[in-house]
C-alpha positions as CSV (number, residue, x, y, z in Angstrom):
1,X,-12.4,23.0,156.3
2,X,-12.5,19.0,156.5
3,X,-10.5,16.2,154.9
4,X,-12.0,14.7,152.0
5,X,-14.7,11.8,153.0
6,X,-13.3,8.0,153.0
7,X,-14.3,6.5,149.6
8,X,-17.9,5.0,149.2
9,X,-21.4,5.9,150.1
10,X,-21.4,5.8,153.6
11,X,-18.2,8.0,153.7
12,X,-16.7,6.4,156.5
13,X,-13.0,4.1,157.2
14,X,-13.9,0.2,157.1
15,X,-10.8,-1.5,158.5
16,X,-11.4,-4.9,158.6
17,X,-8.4,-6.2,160.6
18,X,-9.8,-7.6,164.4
19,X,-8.0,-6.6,167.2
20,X,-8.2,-7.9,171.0
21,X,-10.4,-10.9,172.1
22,X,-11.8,-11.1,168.6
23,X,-8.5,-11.3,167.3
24,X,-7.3,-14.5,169.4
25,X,-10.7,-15.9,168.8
26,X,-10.7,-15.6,165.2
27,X,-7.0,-16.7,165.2
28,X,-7.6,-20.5,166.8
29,X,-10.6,-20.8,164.6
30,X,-8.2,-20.1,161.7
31,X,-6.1,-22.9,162.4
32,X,-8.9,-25.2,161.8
33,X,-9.9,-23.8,159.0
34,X,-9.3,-25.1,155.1
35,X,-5.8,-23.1,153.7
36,X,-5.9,-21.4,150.7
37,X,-2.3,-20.0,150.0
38,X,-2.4,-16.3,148.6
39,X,0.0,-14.5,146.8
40,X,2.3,-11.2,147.5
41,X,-0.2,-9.0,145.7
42,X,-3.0,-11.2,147.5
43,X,-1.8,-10.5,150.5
44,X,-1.2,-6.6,149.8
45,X,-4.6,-5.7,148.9
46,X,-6.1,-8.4,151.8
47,X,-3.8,-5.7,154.0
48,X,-5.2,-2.8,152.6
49,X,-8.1,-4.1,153.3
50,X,-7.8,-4.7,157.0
51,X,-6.3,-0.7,157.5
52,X,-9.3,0.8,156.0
53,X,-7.1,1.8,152.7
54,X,-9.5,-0.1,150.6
55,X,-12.5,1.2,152.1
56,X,-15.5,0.3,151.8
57,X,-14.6,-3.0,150.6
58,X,-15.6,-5.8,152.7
59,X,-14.2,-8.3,150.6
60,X,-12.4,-10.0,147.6
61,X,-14.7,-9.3,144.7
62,X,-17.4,-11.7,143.1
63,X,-17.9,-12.4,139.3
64,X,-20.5,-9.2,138.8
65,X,-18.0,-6.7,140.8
66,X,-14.8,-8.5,138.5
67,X,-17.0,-8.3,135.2
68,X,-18.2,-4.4,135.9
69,X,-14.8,-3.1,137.5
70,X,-13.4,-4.5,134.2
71,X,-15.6,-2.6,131.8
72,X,-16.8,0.4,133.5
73,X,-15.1,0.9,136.7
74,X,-17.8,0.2,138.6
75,X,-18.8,-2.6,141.3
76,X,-22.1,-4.1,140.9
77,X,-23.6,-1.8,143.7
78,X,-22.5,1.2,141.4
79,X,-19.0,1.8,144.0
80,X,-16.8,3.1,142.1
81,X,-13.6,1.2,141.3
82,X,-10.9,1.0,138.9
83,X,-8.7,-2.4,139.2
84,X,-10.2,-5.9,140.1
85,X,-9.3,-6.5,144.0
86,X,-9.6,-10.5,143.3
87,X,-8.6,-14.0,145.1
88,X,-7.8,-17.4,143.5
89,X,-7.2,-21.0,143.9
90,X,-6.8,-24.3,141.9
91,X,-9.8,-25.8,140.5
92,X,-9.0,-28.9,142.9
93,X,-9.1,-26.6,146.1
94,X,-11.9,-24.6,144.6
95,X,-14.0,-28.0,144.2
96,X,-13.5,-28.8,147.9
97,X,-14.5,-25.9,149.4
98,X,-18.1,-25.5,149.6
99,X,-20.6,-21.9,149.5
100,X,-20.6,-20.8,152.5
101,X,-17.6,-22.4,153.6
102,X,-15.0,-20.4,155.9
103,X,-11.5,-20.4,155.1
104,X,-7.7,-19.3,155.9
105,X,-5.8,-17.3,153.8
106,X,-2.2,-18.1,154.4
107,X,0.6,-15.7,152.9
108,X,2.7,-18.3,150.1
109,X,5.9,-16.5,151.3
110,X,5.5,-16.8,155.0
111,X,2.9,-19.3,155.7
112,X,1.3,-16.8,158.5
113,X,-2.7,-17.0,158.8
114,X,-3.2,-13.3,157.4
115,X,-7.3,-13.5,157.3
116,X,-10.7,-15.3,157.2
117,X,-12.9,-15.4,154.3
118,X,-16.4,-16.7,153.9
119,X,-16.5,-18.0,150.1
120,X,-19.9,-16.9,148.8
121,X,-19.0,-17.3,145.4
122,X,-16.3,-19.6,142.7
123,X,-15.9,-18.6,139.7
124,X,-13.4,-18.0,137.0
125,X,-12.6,-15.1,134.7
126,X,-10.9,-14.6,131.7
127,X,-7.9,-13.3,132.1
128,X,-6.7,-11.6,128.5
129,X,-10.0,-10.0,128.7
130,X,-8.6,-8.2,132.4
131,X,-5.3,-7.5,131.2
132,X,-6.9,-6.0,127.9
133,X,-8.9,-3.6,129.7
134,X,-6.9,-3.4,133.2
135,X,-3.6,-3.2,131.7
136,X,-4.3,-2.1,128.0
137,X,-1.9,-5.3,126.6
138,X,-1.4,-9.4,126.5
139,X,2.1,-9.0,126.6
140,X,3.8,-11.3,129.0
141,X,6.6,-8.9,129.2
142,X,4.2,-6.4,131.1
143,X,4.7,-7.6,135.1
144,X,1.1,-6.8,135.7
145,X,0.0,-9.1,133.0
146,X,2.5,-12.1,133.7
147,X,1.0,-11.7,137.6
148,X,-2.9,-11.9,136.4
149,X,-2.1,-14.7,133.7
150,X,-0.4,-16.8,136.9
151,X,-3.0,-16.5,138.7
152,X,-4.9,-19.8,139.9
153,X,-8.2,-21.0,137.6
154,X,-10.6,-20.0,140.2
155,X,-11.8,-17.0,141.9
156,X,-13.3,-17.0,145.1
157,X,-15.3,-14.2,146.7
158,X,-16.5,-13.1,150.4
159,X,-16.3,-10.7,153.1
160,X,-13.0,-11.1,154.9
161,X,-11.8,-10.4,158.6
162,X,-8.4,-9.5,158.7
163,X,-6.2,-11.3,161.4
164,X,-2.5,-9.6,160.2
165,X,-0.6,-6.9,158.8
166,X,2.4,-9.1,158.0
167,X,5.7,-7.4,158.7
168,X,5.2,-4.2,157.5
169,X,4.3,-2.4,160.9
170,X,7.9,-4.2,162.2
171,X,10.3,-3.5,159.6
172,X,9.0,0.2,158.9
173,X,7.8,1.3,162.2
174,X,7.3,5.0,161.9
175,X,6.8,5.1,158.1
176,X,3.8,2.1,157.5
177,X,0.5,4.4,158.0
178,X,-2.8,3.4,158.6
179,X,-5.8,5.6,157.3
180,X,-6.6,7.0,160.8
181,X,-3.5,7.6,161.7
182,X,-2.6,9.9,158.5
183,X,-6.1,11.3,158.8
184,X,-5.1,12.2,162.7
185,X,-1.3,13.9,161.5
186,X,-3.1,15.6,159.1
187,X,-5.8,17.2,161.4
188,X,-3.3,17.8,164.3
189,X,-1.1,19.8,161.7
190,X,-4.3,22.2,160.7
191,X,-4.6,20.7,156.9
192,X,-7.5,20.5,154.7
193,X,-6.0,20.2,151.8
194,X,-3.2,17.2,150.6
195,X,-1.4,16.3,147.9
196,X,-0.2,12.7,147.8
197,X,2.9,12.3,146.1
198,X,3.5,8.5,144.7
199,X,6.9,7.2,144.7
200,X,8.4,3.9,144.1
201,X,11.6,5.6,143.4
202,X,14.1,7.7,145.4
203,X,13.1,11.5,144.5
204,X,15.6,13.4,142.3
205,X,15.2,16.9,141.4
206,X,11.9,16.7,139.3
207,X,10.2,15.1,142.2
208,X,11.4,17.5,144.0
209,X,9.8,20.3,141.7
210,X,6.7,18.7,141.4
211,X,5.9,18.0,145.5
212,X,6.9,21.7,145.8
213,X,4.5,22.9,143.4
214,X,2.0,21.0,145.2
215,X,3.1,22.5,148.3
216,X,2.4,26.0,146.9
217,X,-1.5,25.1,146.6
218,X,-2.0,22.6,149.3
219,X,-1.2,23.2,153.1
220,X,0.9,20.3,152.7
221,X,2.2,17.2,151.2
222,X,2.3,13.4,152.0
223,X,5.1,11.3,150.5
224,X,3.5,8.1,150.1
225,X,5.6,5.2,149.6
226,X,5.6,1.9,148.4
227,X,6.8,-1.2,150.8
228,X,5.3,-4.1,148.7
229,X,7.0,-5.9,146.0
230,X,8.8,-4.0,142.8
231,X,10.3,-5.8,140.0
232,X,13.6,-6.3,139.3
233,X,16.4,-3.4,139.0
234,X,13.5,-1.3,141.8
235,X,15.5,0.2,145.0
236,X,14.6,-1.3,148.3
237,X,12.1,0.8,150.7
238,X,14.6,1.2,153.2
239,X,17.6,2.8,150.9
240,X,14.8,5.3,149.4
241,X,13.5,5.9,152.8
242,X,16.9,7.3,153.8
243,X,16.9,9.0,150.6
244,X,13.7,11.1,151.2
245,X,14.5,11.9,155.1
246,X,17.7,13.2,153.5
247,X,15.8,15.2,151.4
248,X,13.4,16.5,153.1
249,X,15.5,17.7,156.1
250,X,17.6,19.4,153.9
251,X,15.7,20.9,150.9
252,X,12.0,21.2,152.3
253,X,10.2,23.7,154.9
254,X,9.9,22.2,157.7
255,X,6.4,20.5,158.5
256,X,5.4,20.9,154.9
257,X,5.9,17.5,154.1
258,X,4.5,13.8,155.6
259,X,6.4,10.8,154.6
260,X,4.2,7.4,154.9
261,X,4.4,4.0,153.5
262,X,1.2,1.7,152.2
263,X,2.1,-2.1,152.3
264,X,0.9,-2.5,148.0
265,X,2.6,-4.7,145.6
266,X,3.0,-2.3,142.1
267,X,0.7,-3.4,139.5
268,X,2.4,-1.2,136.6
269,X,-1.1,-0.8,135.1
270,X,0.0,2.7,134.5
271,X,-4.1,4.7,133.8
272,X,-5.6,3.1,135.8
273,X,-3.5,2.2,138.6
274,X,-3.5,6.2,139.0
275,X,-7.1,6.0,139.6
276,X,-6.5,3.3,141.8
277,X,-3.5,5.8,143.7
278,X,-6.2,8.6,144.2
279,X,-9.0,6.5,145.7
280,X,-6.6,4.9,148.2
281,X,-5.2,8.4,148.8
282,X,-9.0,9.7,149.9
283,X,-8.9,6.9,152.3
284,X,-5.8,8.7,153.9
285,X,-7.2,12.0,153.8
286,X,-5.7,13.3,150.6
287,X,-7.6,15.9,149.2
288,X,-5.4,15.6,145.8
289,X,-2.5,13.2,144.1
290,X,0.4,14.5,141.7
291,X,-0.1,13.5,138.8
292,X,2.9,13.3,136.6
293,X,4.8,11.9,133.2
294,X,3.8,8.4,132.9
295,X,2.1,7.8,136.8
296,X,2.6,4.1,137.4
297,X,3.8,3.2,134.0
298,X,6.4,0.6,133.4
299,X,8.1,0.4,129.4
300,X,6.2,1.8,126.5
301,X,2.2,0.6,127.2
302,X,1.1,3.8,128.0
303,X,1.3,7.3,126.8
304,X,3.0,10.1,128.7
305,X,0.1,11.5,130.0
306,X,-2.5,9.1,129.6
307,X,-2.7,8.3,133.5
308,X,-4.0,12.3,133.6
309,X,-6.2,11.8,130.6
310,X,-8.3,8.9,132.4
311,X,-9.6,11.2,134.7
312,X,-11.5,13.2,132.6
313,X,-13.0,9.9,131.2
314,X,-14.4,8.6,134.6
315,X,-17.6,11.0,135.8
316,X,-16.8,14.1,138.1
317,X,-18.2,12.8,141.4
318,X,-16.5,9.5,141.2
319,X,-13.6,10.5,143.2
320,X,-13.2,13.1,146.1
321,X,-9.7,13.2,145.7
322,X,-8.5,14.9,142.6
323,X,-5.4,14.8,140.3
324,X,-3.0,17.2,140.4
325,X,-1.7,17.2,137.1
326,X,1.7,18.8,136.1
327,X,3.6,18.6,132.8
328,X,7.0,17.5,132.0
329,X,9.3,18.7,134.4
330,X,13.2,19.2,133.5
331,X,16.3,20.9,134.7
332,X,16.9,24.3,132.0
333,X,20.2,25.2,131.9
334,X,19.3,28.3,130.2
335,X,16.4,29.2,133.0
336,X,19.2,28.2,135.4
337,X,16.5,26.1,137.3
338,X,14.1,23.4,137.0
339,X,11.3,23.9,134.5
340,X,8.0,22.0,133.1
341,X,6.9,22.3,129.0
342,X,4.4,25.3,130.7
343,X,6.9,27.4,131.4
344,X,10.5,26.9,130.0
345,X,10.6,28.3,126.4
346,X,13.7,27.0,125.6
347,X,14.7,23.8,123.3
348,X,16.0,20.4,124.5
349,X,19.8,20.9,124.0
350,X,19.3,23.4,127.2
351,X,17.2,20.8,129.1
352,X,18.5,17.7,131.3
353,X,15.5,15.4,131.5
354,X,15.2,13.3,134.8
355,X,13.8,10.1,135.3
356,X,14.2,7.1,137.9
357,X,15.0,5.1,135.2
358,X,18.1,7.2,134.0
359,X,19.4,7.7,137.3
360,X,19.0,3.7,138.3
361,X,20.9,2.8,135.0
362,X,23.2,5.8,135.4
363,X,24.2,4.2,139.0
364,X,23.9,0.8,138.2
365,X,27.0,0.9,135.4
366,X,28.9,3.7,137.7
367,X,28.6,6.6,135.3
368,X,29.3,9.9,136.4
369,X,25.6,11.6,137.4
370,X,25.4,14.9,135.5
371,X,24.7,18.3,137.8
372,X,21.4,19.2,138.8
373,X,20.0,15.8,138.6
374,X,19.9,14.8,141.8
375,X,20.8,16.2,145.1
376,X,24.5,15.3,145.9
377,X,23.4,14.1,149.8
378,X,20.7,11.5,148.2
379,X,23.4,10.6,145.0
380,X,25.7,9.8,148.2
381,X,23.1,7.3,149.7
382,X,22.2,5.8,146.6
383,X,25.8,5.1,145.2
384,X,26.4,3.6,148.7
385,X,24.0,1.5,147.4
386,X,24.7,-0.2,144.2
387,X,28.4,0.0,145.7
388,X,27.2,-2.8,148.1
389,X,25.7,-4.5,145.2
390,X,28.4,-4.4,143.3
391,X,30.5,-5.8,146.1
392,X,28.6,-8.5,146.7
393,X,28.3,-9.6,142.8
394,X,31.8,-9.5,142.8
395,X,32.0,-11.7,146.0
396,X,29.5,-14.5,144.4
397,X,31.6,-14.6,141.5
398,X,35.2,-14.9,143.2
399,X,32.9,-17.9,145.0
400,X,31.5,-19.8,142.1
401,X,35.2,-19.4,140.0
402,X,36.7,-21.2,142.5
403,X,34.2,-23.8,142.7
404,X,32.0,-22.5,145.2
């Protein structure tokens, strides 16, 4: 058996990032080109774009892709898709650039040249109407929300070349895939069949339990990730990097298990973010993602298990990839063993639940981390951590009380 297909109708990887001659080429004309400054998440999805993990995209999206991906998922050539993939700029910028025009897009944090862009469109949206449907809420509390209402007044659209990956092949060499290379480990190892696991966190015992499920189905699983932006309170890439090689080398099978990184900013937009997770995933070659409690969520905006539910809303050849979907998973103290609502008959004085959250906040104030939530080699890592964090709080404030 194959991988799945890449995403889209001609069921082939579109990188758009130039390489060699074309590369330098494109690079001098940049500099000569009018700069329009992109944000992180910007320059995350302008990434994806450029390793094929947004295939078959070719572009930022126009007002007819924004307007159907909004309402029914869909571009306006009928590709499926489940977030807006959008770029903008002030209304004085957007007035000086002309259709047709090419541009640079330059990285705000950085200032790097990170692609081309032919604008073949300007237009602007409105924005509570996208986080409505896109994020289900207003609320300026949600981080997804707050980063669509800052966005600029003006869209533009156009098929990009890619000129950079910024700095994520440098500071995570061996971890930040690219859809042909996952596609190639995946091959070389015999598999068919993959479950991606998402992970923004460090993996505690119900991760664990729910990438070894997977593993009992699948011939393997990849560990994919994130190396973009989190918000605030998040653990750095590299800590739970450690964390999962920890893991892995002591808990797993060995060569059951792929760990990769994908350069995305989170977008918290819990539903359909999932979708979002599972089409990317096809790109790499994954033939399924776990689906957990609350996938991509962030507070109370979404149900448990409404970032399952949304696939059996969207139509049944939308996506090669499908979710894996798993219940609440728990450590049992009368089972003696981690559980999931399926199979644990027991009530929830017996059961420890696990969550990121817990454990960050558990760490954070330097409580005592109950047994069985967590591995004691990745608890080690992870104190190590806020331990540093601590010290250095401490160090700012000795500073500023003496006058600093």
């Amino acid at each position: 058996m194959a991988l799945v297909n890449p995403h889209g109708k001609e069921k082939k990887l579109k990188p758009l990032l130039l390489t060699g001659a074309e590369l330098e080429e494109e690079k001098k004309k940049a500099k000569t080109l009018t700069q329009v400054r992109i944000s992180s998440r910007e320059a995350g999805d302008l990434i994806m774009m450029g390793i094929g993990g947004f295939t078959p995209l070719e572009g930022f999206m126009g007002y007819d892709d924004w307007k159907g991906v909004c309402a029914e998922y869909r571009m306006a050539d009928g590709t499926f898709w489940p977030i807006p993939i959008t770029v903008s700029t002030t209304e004085g910028q957007a007035d000086s650039i002309k259709d047709g025009e090419e541009i640079a897009l330059v990285s705000e944090e950085t200032g790097e040249i990170m692609a081309t862009m032919k604008v073949t469109e300007k237009y602007k949206i409105d924005k509570e109407y996208e986080c409505k449907q896109v994020y289900r809420t207003t609320d300026m509390e949600h981080p997804g929300v707050a980063m669509v209402m800052k966005q600029e007044e003006v869209n533009l659209a156009g098929p990009v070349k890619v000129l950079s990956e910024g700095s994520f092949p440098q500071e995570y060499p061996g971890v930040y895939l690219r859809p042909a290379e996952t596609r190639k480990i995946f091959e070389d190892k015999g598999w068919s069949t993959v479950a991606a696991f998402q992970t923004r966190n460090p993996m505690h015992r119900s991760h664990e339990y729910l990438t070894k499920i997977a593993i009992e189905t699948c011939d393997g699983v990849f560990i994919h990730m994130l190396l973009g932006k989190l918000k605030p309170g998040d653990i750095p890439a590299d800590v739970r990097q450690r964390a999962i090689d920890t893991l892995i080398e002591k808990y797993y099978v060995k060569d059951t298990i792929t760990v990769g990184g994908y350069p995305l900013d989170m977008r918290y937009a819990g539903p359909r973010e999932a979708l979002l997770h599972a089409l990317f995933r096809q790109n790499y070659g994954c033939s399924h993602l776990i689906v957990g409690r609350d996938h991509a969520g962030v507070g109370d905006y979404y149900g448990p298990f409404d970032a399952q539910k949304i696939f059996d809303e969207i139509p049944s050849d939308a996506l090669e990839t499908k979710p894996l979907k798993i219940d609440w998973t728990f450590y049992c103290h009368k089972c003696d063993g981690m559980a999931s609502m399926r199979t644990c008959p027991h009530g929830k004085e017996d059961r420890l639940i696990l969550s990121g959250t817990k454990l960050r906040k558990m760490l954070s104030e330097g409580q005592e981390v109950p047994d069985h939530f967590s591995r004691p080699e990745v608890l080690a890592i992870l104190r190590e951590y806020y331990e540093g964090l601590s010290e250095k709080v401490e160090i700012k404030t000795h500073k500023y009380s003496e006058g600093m």
